[in-house]
N, C-alpha and C positions, 0 to 999 in steps of 0.2 A: 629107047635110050640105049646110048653105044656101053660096050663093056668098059671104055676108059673114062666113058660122063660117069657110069654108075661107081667106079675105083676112087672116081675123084671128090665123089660125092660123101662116097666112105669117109675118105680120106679127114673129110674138111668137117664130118660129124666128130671124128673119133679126136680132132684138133679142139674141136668148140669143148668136148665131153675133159680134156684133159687139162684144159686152160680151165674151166669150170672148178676141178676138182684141185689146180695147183693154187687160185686165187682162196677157195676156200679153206688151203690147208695154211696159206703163206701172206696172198695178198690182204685178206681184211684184216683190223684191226680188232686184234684177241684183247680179251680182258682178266684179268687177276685181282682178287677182291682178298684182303687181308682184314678179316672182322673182328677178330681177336688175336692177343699175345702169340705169338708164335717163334719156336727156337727153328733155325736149321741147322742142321748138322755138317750139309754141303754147299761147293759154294751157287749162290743163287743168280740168274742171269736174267734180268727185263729184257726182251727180244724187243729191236726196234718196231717192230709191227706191232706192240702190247699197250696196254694201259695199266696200270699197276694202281690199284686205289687202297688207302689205309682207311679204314671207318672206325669206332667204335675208342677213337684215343687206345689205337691196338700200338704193342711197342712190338720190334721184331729182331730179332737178337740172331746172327751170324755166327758161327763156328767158326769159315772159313769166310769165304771174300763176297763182296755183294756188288754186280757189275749191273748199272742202270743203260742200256743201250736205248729205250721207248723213253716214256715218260710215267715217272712214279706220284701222283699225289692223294691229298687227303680228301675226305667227306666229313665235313663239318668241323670234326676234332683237328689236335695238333699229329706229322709224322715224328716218331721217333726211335732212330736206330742205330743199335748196339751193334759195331763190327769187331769184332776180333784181330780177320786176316785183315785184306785190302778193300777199301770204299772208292770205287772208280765210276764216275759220273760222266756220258759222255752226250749225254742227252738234256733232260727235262726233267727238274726236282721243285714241284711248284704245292704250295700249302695257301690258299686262301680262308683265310676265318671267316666266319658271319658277321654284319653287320653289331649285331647284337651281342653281349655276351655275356654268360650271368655270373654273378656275384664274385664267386669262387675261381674264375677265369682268369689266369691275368695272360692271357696274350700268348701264349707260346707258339711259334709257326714250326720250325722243321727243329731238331733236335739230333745231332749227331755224336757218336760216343766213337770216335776209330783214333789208333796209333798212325797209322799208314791208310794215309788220302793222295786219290791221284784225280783230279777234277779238271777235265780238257779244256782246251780255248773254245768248243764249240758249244759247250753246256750252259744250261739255260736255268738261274736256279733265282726263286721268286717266294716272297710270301710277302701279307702284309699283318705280319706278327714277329714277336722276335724268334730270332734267327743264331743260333751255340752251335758251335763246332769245337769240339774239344777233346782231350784223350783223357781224359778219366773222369766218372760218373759224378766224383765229389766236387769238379771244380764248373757245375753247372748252379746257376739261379733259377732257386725249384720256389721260391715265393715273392711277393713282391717287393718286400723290404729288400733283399739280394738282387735283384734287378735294377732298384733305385740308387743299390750302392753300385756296381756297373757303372750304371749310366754315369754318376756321379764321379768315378773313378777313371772315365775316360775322357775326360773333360777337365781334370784336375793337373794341374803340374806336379813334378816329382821327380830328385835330383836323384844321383847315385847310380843309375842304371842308362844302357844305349837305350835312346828313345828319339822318335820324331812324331813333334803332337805333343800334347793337345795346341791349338790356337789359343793363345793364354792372353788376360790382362795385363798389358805390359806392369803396372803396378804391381802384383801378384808374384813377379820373378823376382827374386831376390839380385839386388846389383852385382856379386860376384860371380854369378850363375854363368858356369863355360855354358856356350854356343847365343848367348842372350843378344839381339834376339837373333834367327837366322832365315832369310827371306830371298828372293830371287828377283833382284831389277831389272820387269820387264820394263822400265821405261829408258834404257841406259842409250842414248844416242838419239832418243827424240829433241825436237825441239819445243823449247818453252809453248808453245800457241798449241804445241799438242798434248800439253799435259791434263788438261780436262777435257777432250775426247774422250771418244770410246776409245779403248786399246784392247788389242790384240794379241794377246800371250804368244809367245813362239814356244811349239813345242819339238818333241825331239823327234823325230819320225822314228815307229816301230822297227822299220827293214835296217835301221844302223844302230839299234839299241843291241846290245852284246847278251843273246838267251844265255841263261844259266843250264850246264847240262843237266838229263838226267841223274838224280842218284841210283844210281844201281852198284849191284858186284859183278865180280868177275866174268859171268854167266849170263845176266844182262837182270839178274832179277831184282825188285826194288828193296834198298835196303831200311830194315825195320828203324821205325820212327822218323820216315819222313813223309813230310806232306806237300802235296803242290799245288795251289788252288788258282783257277784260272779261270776261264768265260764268262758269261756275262749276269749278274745279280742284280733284281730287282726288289729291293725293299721297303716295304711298307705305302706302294703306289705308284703307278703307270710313272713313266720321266714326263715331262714335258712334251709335246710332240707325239708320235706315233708311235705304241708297244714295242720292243722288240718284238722279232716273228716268234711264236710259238708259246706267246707268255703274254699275257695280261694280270696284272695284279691292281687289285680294290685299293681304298685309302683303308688305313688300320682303322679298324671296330673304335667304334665313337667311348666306349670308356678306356682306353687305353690311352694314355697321355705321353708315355716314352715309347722310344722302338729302339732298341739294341741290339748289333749286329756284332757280338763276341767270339772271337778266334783264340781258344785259350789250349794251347798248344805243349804249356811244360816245360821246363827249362834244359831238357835232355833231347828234344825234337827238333831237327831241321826245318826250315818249311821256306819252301820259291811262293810268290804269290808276284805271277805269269799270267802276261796275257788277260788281265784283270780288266772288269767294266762294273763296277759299284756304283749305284746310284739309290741315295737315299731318298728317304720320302722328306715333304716338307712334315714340319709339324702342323700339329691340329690345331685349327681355328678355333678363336672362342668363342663362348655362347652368346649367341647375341638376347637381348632385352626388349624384346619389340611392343610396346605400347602395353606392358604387365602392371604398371605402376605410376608412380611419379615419383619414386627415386629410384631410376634404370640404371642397371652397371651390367654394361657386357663384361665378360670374363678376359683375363689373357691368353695370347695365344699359348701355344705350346713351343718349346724346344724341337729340333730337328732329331733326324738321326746320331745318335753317337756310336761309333765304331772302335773297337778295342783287340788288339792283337799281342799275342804274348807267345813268346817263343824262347830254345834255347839260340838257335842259330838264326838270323831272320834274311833273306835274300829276296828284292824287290828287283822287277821288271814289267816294262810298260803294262802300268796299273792306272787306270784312268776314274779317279775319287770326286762322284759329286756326294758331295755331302748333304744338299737339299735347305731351303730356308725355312725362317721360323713361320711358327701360323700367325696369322692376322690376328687380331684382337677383336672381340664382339665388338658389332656397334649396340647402342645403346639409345633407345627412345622412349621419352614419357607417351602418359595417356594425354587426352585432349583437355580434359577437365581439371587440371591442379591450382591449387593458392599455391604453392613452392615448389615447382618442378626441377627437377634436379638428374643426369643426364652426364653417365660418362663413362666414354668407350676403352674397352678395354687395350690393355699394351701390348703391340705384338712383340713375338718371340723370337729368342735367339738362331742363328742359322747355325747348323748340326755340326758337330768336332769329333776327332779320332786321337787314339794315340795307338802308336805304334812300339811294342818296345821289347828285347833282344837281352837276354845275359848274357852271350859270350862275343857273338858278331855280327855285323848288320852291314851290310851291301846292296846300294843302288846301283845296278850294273845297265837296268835302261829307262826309259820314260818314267817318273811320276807325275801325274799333271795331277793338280788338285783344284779345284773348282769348289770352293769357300761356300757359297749360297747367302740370300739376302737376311738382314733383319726383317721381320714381318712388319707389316702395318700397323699403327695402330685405328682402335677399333674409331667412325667417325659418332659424334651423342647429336642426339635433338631433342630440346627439352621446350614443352610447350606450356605455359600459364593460361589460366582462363580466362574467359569473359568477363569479367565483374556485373553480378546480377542490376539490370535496374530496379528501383524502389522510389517510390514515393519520396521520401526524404532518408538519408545515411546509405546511398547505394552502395555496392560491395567494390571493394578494390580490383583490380584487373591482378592475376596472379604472377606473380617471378618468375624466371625460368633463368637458370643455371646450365651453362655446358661446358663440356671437358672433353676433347677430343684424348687419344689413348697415344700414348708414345710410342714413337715407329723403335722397334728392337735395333740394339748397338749392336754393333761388332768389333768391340774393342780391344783387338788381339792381334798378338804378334805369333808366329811359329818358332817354336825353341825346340835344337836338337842338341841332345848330351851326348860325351862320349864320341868314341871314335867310328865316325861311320863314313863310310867310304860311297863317293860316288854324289854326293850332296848337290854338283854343279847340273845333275839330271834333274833336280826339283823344280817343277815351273808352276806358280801360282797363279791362280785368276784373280779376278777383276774381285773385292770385299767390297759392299756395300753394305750401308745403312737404310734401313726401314722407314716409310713415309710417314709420318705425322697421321692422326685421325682428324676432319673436318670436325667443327662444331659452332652448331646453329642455335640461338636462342632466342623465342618469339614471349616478348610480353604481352600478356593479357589487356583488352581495353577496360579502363573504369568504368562501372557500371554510371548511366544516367540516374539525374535526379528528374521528378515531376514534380513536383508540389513549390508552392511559395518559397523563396526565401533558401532552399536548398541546395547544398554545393553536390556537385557533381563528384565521383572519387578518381582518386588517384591512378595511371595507368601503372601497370608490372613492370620491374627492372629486367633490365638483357644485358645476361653476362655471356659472353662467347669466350672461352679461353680455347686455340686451336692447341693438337699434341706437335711436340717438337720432334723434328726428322731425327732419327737415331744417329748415334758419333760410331766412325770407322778409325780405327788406327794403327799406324801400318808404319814400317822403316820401309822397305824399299818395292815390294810389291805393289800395287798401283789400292788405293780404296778408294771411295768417295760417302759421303755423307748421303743420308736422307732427304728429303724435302720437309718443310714443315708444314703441318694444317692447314686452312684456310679458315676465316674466322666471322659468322656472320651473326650480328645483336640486332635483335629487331624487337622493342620495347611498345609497349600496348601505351595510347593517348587516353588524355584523361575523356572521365565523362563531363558531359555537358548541364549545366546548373540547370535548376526547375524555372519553369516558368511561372513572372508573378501575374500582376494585372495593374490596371491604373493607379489603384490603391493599395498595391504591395507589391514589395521587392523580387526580381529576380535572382536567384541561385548563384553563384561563382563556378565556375569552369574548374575540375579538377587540372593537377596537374600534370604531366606526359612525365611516361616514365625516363628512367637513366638508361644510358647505352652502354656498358662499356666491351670491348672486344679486342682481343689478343692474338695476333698469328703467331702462327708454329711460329718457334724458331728453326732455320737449317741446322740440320747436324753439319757436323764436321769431318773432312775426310782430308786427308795428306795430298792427296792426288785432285778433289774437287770437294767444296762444299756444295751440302745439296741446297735445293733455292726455299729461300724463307717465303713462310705461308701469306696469305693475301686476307687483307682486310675488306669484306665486300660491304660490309654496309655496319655502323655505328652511328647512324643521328639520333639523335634521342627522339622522345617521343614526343606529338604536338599536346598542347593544353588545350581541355576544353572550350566550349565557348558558355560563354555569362548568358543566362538567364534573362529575357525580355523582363521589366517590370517599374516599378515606381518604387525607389529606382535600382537600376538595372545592374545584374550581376557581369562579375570583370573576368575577362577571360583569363582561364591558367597559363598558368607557366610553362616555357616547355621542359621538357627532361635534359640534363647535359648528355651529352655526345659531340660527334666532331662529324660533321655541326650540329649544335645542340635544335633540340624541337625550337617547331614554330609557337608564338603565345596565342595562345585560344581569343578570338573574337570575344569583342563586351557586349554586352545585354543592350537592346533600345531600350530608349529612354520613355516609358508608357505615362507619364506623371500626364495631367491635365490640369492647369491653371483655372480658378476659379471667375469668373468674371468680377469688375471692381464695382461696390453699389456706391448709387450716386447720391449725396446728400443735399439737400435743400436749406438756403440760408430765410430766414425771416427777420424783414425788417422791424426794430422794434413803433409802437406808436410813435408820432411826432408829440415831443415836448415844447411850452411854451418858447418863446424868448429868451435867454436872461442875458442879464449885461455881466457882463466879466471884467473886473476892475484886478489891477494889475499889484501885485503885491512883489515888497521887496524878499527877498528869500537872504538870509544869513548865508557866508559865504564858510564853508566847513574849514578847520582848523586843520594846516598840514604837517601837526606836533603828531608823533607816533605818539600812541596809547602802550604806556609801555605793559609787556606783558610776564609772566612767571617762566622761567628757563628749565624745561623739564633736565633730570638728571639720566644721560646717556647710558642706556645699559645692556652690555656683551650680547650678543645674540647665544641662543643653545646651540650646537652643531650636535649634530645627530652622526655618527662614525657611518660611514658606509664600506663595502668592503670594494677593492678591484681587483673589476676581473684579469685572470694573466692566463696565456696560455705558454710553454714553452718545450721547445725540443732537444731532449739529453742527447748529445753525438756527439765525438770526434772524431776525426780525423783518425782512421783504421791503417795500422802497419800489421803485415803477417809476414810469417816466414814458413815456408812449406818443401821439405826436402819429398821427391819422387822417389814412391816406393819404400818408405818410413814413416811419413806425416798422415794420420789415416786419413781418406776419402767418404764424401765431403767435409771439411774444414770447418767448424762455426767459428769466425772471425770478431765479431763484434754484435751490438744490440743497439736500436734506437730507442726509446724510449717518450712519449706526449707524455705532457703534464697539463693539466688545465683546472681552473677553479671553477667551482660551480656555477657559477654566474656567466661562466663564459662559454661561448655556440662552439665549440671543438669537438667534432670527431671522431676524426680519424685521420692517420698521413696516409702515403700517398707518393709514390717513388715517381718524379715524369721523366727522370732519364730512362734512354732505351740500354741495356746492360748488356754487357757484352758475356759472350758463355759460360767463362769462369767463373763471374759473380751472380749469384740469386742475393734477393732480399725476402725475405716471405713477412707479410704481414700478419701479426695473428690478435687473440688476446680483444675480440672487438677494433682492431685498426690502432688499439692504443702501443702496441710492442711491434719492432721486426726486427727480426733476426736474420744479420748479412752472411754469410756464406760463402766460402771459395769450392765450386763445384768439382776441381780438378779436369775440367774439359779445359785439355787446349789445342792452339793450332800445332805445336810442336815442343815435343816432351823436351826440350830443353833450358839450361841455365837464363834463368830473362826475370828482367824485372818488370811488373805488370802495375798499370796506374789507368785509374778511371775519376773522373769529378763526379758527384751525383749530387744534384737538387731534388729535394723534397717538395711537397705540398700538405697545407693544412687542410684540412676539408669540413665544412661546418655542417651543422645536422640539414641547411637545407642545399645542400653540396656544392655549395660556392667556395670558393679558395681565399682563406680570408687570413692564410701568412706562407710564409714558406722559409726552406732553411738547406744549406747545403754541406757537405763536408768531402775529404778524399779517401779513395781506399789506395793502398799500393802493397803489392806482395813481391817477395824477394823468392825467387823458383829456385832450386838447386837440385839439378840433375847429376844421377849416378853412371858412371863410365857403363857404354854399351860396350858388347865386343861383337 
């Protein structure tokens, strides 16, 4: 080998040997493990090549400034740290909880205590627990009552101070309330055929939103008590779609039911919130019911994220808010085997709300987009009734089933801003919607058979299917649309079939098919589009048995009503056999002599009446009997209902049945279909309802509202045997919006 192979050889070891020693001093990735409490006195630096992990619910308290350049998170427990100087975040601040969590636990994910936050557009900060940023220790929620008032508080309206948010029930805002309601029409120059499309919010492009400078002084240093919070927040669950890079977050620990992301800043602090990407979690689903019982109730969903920021000075720039929708509702289903199954899914939950709010001044200087998030679903029930056992004779009824689908969560909110805030024409909303109805399905039990002589067959189980109604959106000029309603399926068990007799005895009668009845969702309501009403898949009622062969033969049942009611059960053959007829024999008597018959004259009778004694006429007894009457107490309903005064819902009037003993009544029985404003509930056995102005309407304004509605009597064997109608009409009076 030449003297310059072997220099070069040198060369290319003593490269490999230094590259070796710079990746292990620089390139790989260092670790830092904080297992307990700990003060520092100086200020402390995460190197972006590091991992920073907190263990043990360790708190770490700063003297001076605490600079995250790597990524800091937790092991198991919550992080939580105390800065004095500056908390500058330019990386990755991510706290995932466990699934699990015990008792004592409520949820706490990252916990910050700093006067002066500088948090970059390129920072990545995540958990799926709640989430404080605050400047003094006292104005944190350290238990769960304090959490619940939060959540509760950032959701709530509240006059007298600059604020934008919460998304409120326009009934809820007092009618002289400046900024009521305040909204951004994306639909301003569509035309009519586009207004229940999809739409597409315009927003403002970031490169011509106007940055807010740095606060600094004269020297470039940042000035005490300000905060600037910016890049991208993942709360309580992955968005939709693919993680941001470098961040993955779990859905929140299954007992935690709220997630709060509180910004509580002090009324002496500035604070820019730049360059922002918040995205909440949806809320947690409910529990579903899966075949535990036979009276199944999934739970409701949960509420979303609420978000709460509190400042003295507050300065907004392209901040982009999803707020996350509510959870779904359990479904809910019986077990296989019930005499009364009963089945109803839980109601999904509201879509997540913020408020925002400033004591001294408040400035949109570029983008706020806000992205609303859906009502949840509600949960869908299926309720099953049994077989009805067969038996010899008294077989068992086929069992009921009951179902309720869960109601899709409203959104029935407007945005209100107080106070003087500048920059308001930056706020661009999205699309509100309303939550889907739950499905529900309800299968009747078949009557058990009869076998024996002479025995009826039983009766088949009623199927009630009520579907959940699609959740109400409501909106001034921002675009909403309503839910869908449920879909609604009764399927009623047929009777059983009568016993068989024989030549010499009677066949059984055919029970009768059960009732059907089935209700679809109705569509919620939205400004922009109602959602589509739920579908009725199937209500026939159920068929009647069939009669009993016999001498003689049993009648086929009834069928159940529905639309169209069952078919009638087949009658028994006719098994009798005729006797044959015995033939009798006449016997001549003997022949008697001759005789001569000599002709005699006969008197001719007198055609003088025999007169006779004239009984004396006397009254018949009548015996009193009573009659029967049935009748229906109603008139004719007038209300008057002012919005945002008259409380929600309204009881407007009461029906009332009357019927004698003697007489086959009931229950009524409303067959108009109602429009949203009006319910009537039946209660009290079918004999009372009580009518009801819901307060759903298509548009919160001055209007007079009128509906006819016919009733039905209904007899115990559920034939309609009167009926009766009356009118409702309410007079609306809407309070001046501004």
């Amino acid at each position: 080998m030449s003297k310059i192979a072997k220099l070069l050889s040198v060369i290319v070891i003593l490269v490999l040997i230094a590259g070796f020693f710079w990746w292990y001093q620089y390139g790989q990735v260092q670790a830092m493990v904080f297992d307990k409490d700990q003060t520092f006195t100086e200020t402390l630096t995460i190197p972006a090549t590091t991992n920073g992990v907190v263990k043990n619910n360790a708190t770490l308290n700063f003297e001076k400034d605490l600079i995250v350049d790597g990524k800091l998170s937790c092991d198991t427990g919550r992080i939580r740290l105390n800065v004095k100087g500056t908390l500058t975040i330019n990386n990755t601040l991510q706290c995932n909880r466990p699934d699990i969590l015990s008792e004592d636990d409520i949820g706490q994910g990252i916990i910050i205590v700093a006067s002066n936050v500088n948090i970059s557009k390129d920072a990545m900060i995540g958990s799926n627990g709640h989430v404080q940023v605050v400047t003094d220790a006292s104005k944190l929620a350290t238990d769960q009552g304090a959490i619940d008032k939060l959540y509760e508080d950032a959701g709530t309206y509240e006059s007298g101070k600059l604020h934008i948010g919460p998304f409120t029930p326009l009934e809820q805002i007092p009618a002289n309330a400046p900024g009521r309601p305040l909204t951004y029409d994306s639909r301003a120059g569509l035309s009519k055929g586009l207004i229940n499309q999809a739409l597409t919010v315009p927003f403002i492009p970031q490169a011509n939103a106007a940055a807010p400078q740095p606060a600094t002084d004269a020297e470039g240093n940042p000035v005490a008590g300000t905060v600037r919070i910016g890049g991208t927040w993942v709360i309580g669950g992955n968005p939709p779609g693919l993680p941001p890079a470098r961040l993955d977050v779990p859905t929140p620990p299954k007992n935690i039911k709220k997630i709060i992301l509180n910004f509580d800043f002090g009324k002496d602090n500035n604070v820019t919130i730049q360059n922002f990407e918040l995205h909440g979690p949806n809320g947690n689903n409910g529990q579903d019911s899966n075949k535990e019982s036979c009276n199944a109730n999934g739970t409701n969903g949960s509420n979303a994220l609420r978000f709460n920021v509190y400042a003295g000075n507050l300065t907004v720039s392209n901040f982009n808010l999803h707020l996350g929708s509510g959870g779904d509702g359990g479904m809910a289903e019986t077990t296989d085997d019930c005499e009364d199954a009963k089945a109803k899914g839980g109601n999904g939950g509201e879509a997540g709300n913020f408020r925002m709010v400033a004591e001294e001044t408040f400035n949109i200087t570029g983008a706020l987009n806000i992205y609303p998030g859906k009502g949840g679903k509600g949960g869908d029930a299926t309720a099953h009734g049994k077989k009805g056992e067969d038996a010899a004779c008294k077989p068992e009824k086929g069992g009921d089933a009951t179902a309720n689908g869960g109601a899709g969560g409203d959104n029935k909110k407007v945005l209100v801003a107080t106070g003087t805030i500048n920059g308001k024409d930056n706020i661009t909303i999205g699309m509100m919607t309303g939550g889907n109805g739950g499905d529900a399905t309800a299968n009747g039990g078949d009557g058990g058979n009869a076998s024996d002589k002479g025995c009826a067959g039983a009766d088949g189980g009623k199927a009630t299917a009520t579907a959940g109604k699609g959740g109400d959106t409501t909106c001034a000029k921002f675009p909403c649309t309503g839910g869908d309603g449920g879909d609604a399926n009764a399927k009623p068990g047929n009777g059983g079939n009568g016993g068989l007799g024989s030549p010499k005895d009677p066949g059984g009668n055919g029970g009768k098919g059960g009732n059907a009845v089935a209700k679809e969702g109705a569509f919620g309501i939205g400004k922009t589009a109602n959602g589509r009403e739920g579908v009725i898949q199937s209500q026939t009622g159920g068929n009647g048995g069939n009669g009993g062969d016999g001498c003689g033969p049993g009648t086929g049942g009834k069928g159940g009503s529905g639309k169209p009611d069952g078919q009638k059960g087949a009658d028994g053959k006719n098994l009798c056999i005729e006797e044959p007829k015995k033939e009798t024999s006449v016997t001549s008597p003997p022949s008697e002599p001759a005789q001569l018959i000599v002709p005699t004259t006969t008197p001719t009778p007198s055609t003088e009446p025999i007169p006779t004694e004239t009984p004396t006429p006397t009254e018949p007894t009548s015996t009193p009997t009573e009659t029967p009457f049935i009748r229906v107490n109603v008139n004719d309903i007038i209300f008057l209902h002012a919005i945002g005064t008259t409380d929600c819902p309204q009881n407007i009037g009461t029906i009332n049945l009357k019927a004698s003993a003697p007489a086959n009544a009931k229950y009524i029985r409303i067959a108009t279909k109602l429009p949203q404003w009006l319910s009537i509930n039946v209660t009290e056995g079918g004999l009372v309802a009580n009518v009801t102005f819901t307060c759903s309407l298509q548009n919160y304004d001055s209007q007079t509202l009128t509906k006819s509605i016919q009733g039905e009597i209904i007899s115990d064997g559920g034939e309609v045997i009167g009926e009766f109608s009356f009118n409702v009409t309410g007079k609306i009076q809407a309070t001046e919006e501004f």
